[in-house]
C-alpha atoms as one frame of an Amber mdcrd trajectory, in Angstrom:
protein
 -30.094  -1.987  45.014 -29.404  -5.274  46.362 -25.770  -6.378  46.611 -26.572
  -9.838  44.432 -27.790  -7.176  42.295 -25.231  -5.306  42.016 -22.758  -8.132
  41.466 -24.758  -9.470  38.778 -24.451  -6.011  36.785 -20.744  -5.611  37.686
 -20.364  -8.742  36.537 -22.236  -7.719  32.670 -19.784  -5.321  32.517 -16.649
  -7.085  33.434 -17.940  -9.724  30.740 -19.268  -7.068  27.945 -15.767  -5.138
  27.976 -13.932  -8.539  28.286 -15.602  -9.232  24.806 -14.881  -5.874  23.335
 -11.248  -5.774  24.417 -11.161  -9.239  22.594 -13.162  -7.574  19.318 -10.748
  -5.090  18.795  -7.281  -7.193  19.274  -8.496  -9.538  17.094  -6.134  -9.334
  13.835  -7.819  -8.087  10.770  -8.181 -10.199   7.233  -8.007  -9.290   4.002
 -12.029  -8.945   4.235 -11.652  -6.319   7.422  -9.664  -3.768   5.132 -12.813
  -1.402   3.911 -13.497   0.619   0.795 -10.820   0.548  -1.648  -8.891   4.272
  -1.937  -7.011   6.125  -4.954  -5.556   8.302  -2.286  -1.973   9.314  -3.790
  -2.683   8.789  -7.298  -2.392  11.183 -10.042  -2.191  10.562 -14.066   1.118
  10.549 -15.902   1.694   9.779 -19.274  -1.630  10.626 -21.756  -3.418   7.753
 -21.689  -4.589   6.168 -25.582  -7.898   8.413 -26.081 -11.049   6.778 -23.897
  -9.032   4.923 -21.493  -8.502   6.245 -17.991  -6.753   3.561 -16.078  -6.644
   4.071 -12.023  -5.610   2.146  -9.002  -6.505   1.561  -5.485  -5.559   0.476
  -1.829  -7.452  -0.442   0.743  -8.055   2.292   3.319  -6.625  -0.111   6.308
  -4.577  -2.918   6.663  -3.193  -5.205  10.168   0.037  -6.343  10.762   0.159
  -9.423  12.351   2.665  -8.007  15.652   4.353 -11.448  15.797   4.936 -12.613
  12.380   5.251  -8.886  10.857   2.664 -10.448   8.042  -0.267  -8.476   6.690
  -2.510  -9.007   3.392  -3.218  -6.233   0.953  -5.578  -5.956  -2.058  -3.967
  -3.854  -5.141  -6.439  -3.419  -7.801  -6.404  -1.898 -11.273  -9.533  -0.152
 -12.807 -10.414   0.809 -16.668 -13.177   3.944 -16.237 -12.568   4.999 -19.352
 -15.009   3.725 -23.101 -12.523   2.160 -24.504 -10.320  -1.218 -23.864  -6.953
  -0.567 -22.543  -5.107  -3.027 -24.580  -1.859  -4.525 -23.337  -0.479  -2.881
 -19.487   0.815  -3.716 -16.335   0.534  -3.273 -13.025   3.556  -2.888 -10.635
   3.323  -3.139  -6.756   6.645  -1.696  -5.372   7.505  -1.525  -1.295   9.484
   0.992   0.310  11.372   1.379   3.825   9.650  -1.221   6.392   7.001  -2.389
   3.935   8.548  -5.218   2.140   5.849  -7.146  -1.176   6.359 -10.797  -0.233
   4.409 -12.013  -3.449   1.193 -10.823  -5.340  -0.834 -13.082  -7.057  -0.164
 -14.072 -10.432   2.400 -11.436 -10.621   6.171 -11.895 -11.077   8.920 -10.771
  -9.313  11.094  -7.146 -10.460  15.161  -8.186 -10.846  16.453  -6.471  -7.691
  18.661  -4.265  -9.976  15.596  -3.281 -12.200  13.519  -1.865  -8.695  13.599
   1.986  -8.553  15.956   3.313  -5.959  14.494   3.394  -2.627  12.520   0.402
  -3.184  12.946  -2.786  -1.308  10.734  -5.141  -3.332   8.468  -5.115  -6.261
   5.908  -7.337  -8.740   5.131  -6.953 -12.235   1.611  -7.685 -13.251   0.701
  -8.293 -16.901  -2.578  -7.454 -18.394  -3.559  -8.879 -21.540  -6.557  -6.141
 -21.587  -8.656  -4.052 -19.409 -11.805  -3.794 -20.495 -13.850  -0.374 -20.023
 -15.544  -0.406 -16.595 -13.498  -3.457 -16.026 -11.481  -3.875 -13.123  -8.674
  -6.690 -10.893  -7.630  -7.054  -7.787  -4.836  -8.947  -6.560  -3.837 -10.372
  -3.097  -0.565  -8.750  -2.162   1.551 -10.620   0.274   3.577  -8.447   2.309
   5.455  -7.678   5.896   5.814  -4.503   7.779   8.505  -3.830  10.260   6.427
  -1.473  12.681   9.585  -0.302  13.756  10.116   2.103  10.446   7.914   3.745
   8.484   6.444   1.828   4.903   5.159   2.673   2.038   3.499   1.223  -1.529
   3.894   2.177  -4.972   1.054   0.725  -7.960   2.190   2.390 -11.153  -0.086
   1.906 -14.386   2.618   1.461 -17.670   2.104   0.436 -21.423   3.443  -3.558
 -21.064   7.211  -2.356 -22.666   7.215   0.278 -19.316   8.385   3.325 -21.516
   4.396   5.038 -20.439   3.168   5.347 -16.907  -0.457   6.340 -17.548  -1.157
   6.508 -13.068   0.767   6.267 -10.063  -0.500   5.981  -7.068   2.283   6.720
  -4.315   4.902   6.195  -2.792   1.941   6.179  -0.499   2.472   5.423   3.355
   0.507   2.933   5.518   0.743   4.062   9.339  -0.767   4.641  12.734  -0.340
   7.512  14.983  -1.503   5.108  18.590   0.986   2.412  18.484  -0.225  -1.110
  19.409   2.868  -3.312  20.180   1.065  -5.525  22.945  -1.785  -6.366  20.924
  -1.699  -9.168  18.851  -2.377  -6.640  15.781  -2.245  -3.087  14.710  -3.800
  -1.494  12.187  -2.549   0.431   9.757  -4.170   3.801   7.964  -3.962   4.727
   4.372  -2.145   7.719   3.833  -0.790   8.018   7.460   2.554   8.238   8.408
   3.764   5.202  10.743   5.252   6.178  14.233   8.045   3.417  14.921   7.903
   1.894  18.301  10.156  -0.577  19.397   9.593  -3.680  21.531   8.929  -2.264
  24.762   6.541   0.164  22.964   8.567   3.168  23.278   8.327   5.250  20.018
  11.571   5.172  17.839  12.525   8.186  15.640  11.022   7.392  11.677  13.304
   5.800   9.750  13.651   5.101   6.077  13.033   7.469   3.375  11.491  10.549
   4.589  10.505  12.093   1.070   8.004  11.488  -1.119  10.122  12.191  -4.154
  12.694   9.883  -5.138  15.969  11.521  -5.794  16.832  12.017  -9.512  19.413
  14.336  -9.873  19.434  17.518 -11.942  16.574  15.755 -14.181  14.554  15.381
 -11.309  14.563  19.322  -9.957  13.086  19.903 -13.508  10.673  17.491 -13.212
  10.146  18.948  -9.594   9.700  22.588 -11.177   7.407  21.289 -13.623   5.289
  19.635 -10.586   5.964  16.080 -11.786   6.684  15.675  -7.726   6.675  11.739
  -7.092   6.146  10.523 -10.593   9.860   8.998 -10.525   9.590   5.416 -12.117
   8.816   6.189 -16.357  11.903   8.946 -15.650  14.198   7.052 -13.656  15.481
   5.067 -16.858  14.926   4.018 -20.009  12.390   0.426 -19.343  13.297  -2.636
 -20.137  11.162  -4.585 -22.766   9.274  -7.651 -21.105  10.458 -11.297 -22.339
């Protein structure tokens, strides 16, 4: 092989992994974050007879590694026969994942969020039809240097049902990025901090799952109600 000819080639490969370096850094959109998941969601309350109401998450998300911004899509789905009639959706952060706004949504009274929580949005739903479903755009930031997580709960619109939950669910990666201009995030997968040189940090935030709720809540726990804190952390509010 000639040596033109072998520059030429080197050269096609410099250029081809130059592009695919650039492919991969290249921060995700809200259109990059796959198949919607109901990973970490489990009925509650019985639901009125023929509606099933479930939620889901998008199976990756990217945080923007200046900004700390990323976009989510929460959506709410009827498979049940019948109409679901009045609900609401809530979209709750925990530890380093902090819900900027959501879409036509309004915000949860800091004293009103469940304990742990950092942020949250209330969602009414005049009705869900059966096989109906809605998304909405979730805007939210993610301090890479803790863990996060997301909570959608599924409630009657005065909050005293919760007919699905789905979390406190974590978004994480195991392979750090922290010189890239994003990293992506996994559904269901635990975040491993790093800080700004990229050295891993020890996880911080709540470690758990479970929300603590006192002597109520190791009943609950024995009855394996593990996680499904919000309908018995307090009596709801009515909405306005």
């Amino acid at each position: 092989m000639s040596s033109r000819r072998v520059t030429t080639v080197a050269g096609s490969l410099v250029a081809a992994s130059f592009s695919a370096v650039l492919i991969l850094s290249f921060p995700a959109g809200a259109d990059d974050q796959g198949p919607g998941s109901s990973k970490g969601g489990k009925p509650v309350d019985e639901a009125p007879a023929g509606v099933k109401t479930t939620t889901t998450l998008p199976e990756r998300i990217s945080v923007d590694n200046s900004s700390k911004k990323t976009a989510i899509t929460a959506t709410v789905k009827n498979e049940g026969t019948k109409d679901s009639g009045q609900i609401r959706l809530l979209v709750v952060g925990f530890d380093g994942l902090a819900v900027k706004s959501v879409q036509g949504c309004d915000a949860i009274a800091e004293k009103d969020l469940p304990e742990g929580s950092n942020s949250g949005f209330s969602c009414p739903i005049d009705n869900l039809a059966a096989g109906a479903s809605k998304s909405y755009a979730v805007d939210a930031t993610f301090d890479l240097s803790k863990t996060g997580k997301i909570c959608l709960p599924v409630q009657t619109a005065d909050g005293k049902k919760t007919f699905w939950q789905q979390g406190p669910v974590p978004f994480g990666t195991t392979n750090p990025s922290p010189n890239a201009p994003a990293t992506p995030l996994l559904l269901g997968t635990d975040n491993t901090p790093v800080g700004p040189g990229g050295e891993e940090l020890p996880k911080a935030g709540v470690g758990r799952d479970v929300l603590p709720l006192g002597a109520a809540g190791a009943a609950l726990l024995a009855a394996g109600a593990a996680g499904l804190w919000w309908s018995q952390r307090r009596p709801a509010q009515r909405e306005s």
